[in-house]
N, C-alpha and C positions, 0 to 999 in steps of 0.2 A: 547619591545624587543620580539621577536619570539622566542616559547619555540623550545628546539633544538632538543627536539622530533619531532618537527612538519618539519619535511626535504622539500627541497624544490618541489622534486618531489610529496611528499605527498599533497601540498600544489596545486599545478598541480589539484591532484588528485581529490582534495578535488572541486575545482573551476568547473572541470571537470564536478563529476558525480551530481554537485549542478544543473549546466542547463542542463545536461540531465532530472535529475529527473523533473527538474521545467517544462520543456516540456511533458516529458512521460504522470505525472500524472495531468498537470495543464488541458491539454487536456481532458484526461480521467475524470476527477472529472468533467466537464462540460457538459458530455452525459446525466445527468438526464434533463437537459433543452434542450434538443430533442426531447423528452418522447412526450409532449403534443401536440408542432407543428406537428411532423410525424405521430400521430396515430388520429389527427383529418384530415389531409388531404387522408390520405388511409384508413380511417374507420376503425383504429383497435380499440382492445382495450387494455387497456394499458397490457396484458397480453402479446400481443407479443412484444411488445418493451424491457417489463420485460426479457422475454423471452432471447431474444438474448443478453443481458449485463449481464444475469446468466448464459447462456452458455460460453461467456467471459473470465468472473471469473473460471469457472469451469475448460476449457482448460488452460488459463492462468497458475491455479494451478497444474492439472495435468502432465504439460510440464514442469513444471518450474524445477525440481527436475533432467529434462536431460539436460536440457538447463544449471544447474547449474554444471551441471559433463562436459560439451563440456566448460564452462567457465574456470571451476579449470584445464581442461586438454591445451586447447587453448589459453586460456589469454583472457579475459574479455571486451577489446577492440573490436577483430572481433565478439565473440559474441554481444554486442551492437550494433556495426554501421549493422550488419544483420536482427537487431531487427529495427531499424529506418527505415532502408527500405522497410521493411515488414509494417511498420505500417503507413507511406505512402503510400503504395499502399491500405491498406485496406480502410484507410477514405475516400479515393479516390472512391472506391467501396459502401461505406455505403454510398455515397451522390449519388449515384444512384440506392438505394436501393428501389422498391417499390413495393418487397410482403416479406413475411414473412420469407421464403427458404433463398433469397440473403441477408436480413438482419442477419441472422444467420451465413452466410458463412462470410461476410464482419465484421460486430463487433463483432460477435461471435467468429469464427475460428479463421481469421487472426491477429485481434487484439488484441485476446487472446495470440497468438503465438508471438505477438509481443510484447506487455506489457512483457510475461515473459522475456522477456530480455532487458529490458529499466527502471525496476523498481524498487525495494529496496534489493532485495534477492544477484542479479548480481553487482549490484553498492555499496551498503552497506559490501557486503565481500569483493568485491575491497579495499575497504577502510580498513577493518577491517583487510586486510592481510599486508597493509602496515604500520599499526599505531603501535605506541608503545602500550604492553599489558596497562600498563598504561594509556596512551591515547585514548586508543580504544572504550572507549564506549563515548567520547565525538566527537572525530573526526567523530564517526555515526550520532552522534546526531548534530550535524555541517551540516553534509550532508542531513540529513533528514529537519533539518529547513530551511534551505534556498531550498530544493527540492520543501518545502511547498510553499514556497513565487511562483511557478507556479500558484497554483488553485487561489491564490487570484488576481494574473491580469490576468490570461483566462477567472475565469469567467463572470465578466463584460466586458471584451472585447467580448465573445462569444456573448454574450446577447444583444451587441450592431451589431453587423454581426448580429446573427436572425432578429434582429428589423429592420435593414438596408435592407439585401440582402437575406436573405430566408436562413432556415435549409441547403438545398444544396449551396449553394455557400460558408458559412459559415466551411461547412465540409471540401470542397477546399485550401479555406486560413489553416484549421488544416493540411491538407496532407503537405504543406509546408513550414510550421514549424515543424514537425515534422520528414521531410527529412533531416534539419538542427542537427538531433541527428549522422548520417553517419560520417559527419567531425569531430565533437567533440569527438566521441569516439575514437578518436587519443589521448587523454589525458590522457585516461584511461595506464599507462605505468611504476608507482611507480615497487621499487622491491617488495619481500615480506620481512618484517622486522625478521631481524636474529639475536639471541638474542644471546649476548655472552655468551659464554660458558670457566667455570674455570678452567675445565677437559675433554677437545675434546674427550681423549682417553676412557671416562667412558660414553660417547651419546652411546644411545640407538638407535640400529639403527628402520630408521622410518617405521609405519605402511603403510599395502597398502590399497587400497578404499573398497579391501573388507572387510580386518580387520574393517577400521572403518565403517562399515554398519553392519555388525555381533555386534560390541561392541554396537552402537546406538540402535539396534533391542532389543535388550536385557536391555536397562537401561531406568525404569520405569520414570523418572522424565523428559527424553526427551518425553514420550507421553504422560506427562500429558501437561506439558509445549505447546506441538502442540494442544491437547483441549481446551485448553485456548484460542488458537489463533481462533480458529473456532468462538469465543463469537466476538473478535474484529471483523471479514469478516463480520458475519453477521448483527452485529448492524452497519457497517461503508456503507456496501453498501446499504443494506436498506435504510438508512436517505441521504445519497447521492444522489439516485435515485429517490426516492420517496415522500424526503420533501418537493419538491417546488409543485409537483403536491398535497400534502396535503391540503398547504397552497391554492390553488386555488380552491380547493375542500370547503374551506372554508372563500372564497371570497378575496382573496389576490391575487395580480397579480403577473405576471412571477418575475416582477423586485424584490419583496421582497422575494422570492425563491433565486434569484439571491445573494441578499447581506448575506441572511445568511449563504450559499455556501462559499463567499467572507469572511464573519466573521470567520469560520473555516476555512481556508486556513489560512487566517491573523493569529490567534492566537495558529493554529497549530504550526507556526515558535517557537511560545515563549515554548510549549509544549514539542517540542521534541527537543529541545536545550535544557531543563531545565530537559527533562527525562535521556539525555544522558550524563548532568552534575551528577544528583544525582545518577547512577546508578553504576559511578567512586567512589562513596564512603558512599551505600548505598544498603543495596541487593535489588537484581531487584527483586528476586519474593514478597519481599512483596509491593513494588511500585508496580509492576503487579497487588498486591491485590488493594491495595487503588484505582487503576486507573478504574480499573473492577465493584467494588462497587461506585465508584464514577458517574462512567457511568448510572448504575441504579439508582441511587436517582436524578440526573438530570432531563433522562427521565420522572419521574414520577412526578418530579415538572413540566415540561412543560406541562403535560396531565391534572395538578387537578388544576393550578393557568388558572385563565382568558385568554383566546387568543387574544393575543393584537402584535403590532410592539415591544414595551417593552422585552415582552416575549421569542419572535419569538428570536430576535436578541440576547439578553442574554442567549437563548441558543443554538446558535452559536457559542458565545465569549466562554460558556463554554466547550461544545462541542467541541471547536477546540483544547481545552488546553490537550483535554484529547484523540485525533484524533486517530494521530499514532505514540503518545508517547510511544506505544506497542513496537513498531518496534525497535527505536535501543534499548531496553531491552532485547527483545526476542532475536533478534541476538547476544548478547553481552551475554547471558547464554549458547546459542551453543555454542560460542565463545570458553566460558572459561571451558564447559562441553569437548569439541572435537578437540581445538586448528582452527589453520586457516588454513590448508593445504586444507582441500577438505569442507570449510566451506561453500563456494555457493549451494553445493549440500545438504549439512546437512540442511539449510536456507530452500531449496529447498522443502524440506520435509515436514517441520515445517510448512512454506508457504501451502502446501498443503493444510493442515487443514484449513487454513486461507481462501482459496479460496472454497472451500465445505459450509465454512458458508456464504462466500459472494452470491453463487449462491442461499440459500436457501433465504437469505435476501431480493436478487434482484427479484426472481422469485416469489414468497409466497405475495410479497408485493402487485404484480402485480395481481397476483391470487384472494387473499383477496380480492384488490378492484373491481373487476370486480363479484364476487360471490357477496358480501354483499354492497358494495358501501363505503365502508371505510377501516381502517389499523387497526383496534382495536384488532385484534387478533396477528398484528406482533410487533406491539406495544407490548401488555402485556407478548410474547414472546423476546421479546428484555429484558423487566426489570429479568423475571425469567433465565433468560442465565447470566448477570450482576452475580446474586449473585453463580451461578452454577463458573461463572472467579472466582471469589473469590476462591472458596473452591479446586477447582481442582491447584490452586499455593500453598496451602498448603503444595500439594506433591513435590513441585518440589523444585530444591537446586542448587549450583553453584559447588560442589564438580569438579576438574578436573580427569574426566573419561581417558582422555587421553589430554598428555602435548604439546604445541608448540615443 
């Protein structure tokens, strides 16, 4: 039987922004297996490729924060289908990228500009505006897992297009899938959930966008809570980007870059369905801890045990469990810190930080290996950030700063 919280339209909703996200990011988690094709045929090196999927992230996070105030002021629908468009037209551009400048303009800019609005910030506060408070942090984690289920069939489809048809043709077929995001963000269309009220006459009448950005600016445990997120950017885009070419660095072929890709997709689903369950009846900032120190002891068994397929893939599996199980947490403490009115834009924010550490991840990684010929320095900066999540959720608490 269907809980009766879960309304039909939410359910819509839910269907909806699952294959949006499954397109947005299935795509997107698939650019690190371009890395190698692209920068051996133009003679880069892997710095600008880095390059342009850190400037990505960067804009991405930058934008995302107005993109999320044109969502809470416009409806979240035309925001998406403008973002599908947009990112259409970019891969379209990045498959006829061949110097350094149109690479930056194409996956850098546009696709930056265009993720911001096709990815968890925009579709996840969709969700989170129409779900019951109760409900709300699994209906995210609903959406986030089956989002996941994108990365794990792109990127062996992607990798079957490289092997097939070459990097640009492969980028082709993504533009048109990804044009497929325009129609669906029709779906995008739940109310926002309005909580009864036992005394209409004693509501407090509601705050405006500046109030709540004056109250946010000023409550410490929303910026510790975005430092934190800066740990997940940067350890998630770094091994996104940069695992598979590790692995080849160390005699592995593309395919087994591929499947670990695929292992984290895959077991992201269970990750963030099971972080969006326990987060309904458990506080997220200490899951936040566990998930952040969890992250570094991983790492740091993949680095001191043998380099084997074993390894590679186990930590994948774990890896993925623990992806962007961040995500419906971290929103679902906005959530309950700021209520849901102008929650895209709050997300926004938070996000921000998110993407500062992805740029340093993506770029640094890329850096690294072209100065020294390995990662060993963003590596051991990955595990020291791990135990920095930890301690920086110490600060943070679920208190409601301001009510639905």
């Amino acid at each position: 039987m269907t809980d009766s919280r879960f309304s039909r339209p939410l359910i819509y909703m839910l269907i909806g922004s699952a294959i949006i996200l499954a397109l947005s990011l299935g795509i997107r988690h698939a650019f690190g297996l371009y890395l190698v094709p692209m920068s051996h045929e133009f003679g880069w090196g892997h710095n600008v490729f880095s390059l342009a999927i850190a400037m990505q992230n960067l804009i991405w996070g930058a934008v995302q924060p107005i993109t999320g105030a044109f969502a809470d002021k416009y409806g979240s629908k035309v925001v998406v289908a403008v973002g599908g468009a947009l990112y259409s037209i970019g891969l379209l551009l990045m498959a006829v990228s061949s110097t350094g400048a149109l690479l930056n303009f194409s996956a850098g800019l546009i696709l930056g500009l265009a993720l911001s609005a096709t990815s968890f910030p925009v579709l996840l506060s969709a969700v989170g505006r129409a779900a019951h408070p109760d409900k709300r942090s699994m209906a995210m984690g609903i959406a986030s897992a089956a989002g996941s289920f994108g990365q794990f069939i792109m990127l062996p489809s992607t990798l079957l297009l490289l092997q097939n048809i070459g990097w640009s043709a492969a980028l082709a077929v993504s533009a048109v899938l990804a044009a497929l995001i325009v129609p669906l963000a029709w779906m995008l269309k739940a109310p926002m959930y309005a909580a009864p009220s036992a005394n209409p006459a004693q509501n407090k009448p509601s705050l405006s966008f500046k109030d709540i950005l004056i109250i946010a600016k000023n409550h410490k445990p929303f910026w510790f809570l975005a430092l934190g997120f800066f740990v997940c950017g940067f350890q998630v885009v770094f091994i996104g980007i940069h695992l598979p070419g590790y692995l080849i660095d160390h005699g592995y072929s593309a395919a087994t870059g591929t499947v670990f890709l695929a292992l984290v997709g895959l077991f992201n689903i269970v990750g963030t369905y099971s972080a969006g369950w326990l987060g309904g009846k458990f506080s997220k900032p200490h899951l936040l801890m566990w998930l952040y120190g969890l992250r570094g002891i991983t790492i740091i068994g993949f680095l001191t045990l043998p380099l084997s397929l074993w390894t590679i893939y186990a930590f994948g599996v774990i890896m993925g469990l623990l992806w962007l199980s961040t995500v419906p947490l971290t929103n679902g403490i906005v959530a309950n810190m700021f209520g849901v009115k102008y929650l895209t834009t709050l997300s926004g924010i938070v996000f921000f930080t998110h993407q500062i550490g992805s740029f340093f991840g993506g770029w640094l990684g890329g850096l690294n290996h072209d100065i020294a010929g390995n990662y060993n320095m963003i590596w051991a900066g990955s595990i020291v950030l791990s135990v920095f999540g930890v301690l920086v959720h110490l600060f943070v608490t679920e208190e409601h700063v301001v009510h639905d």
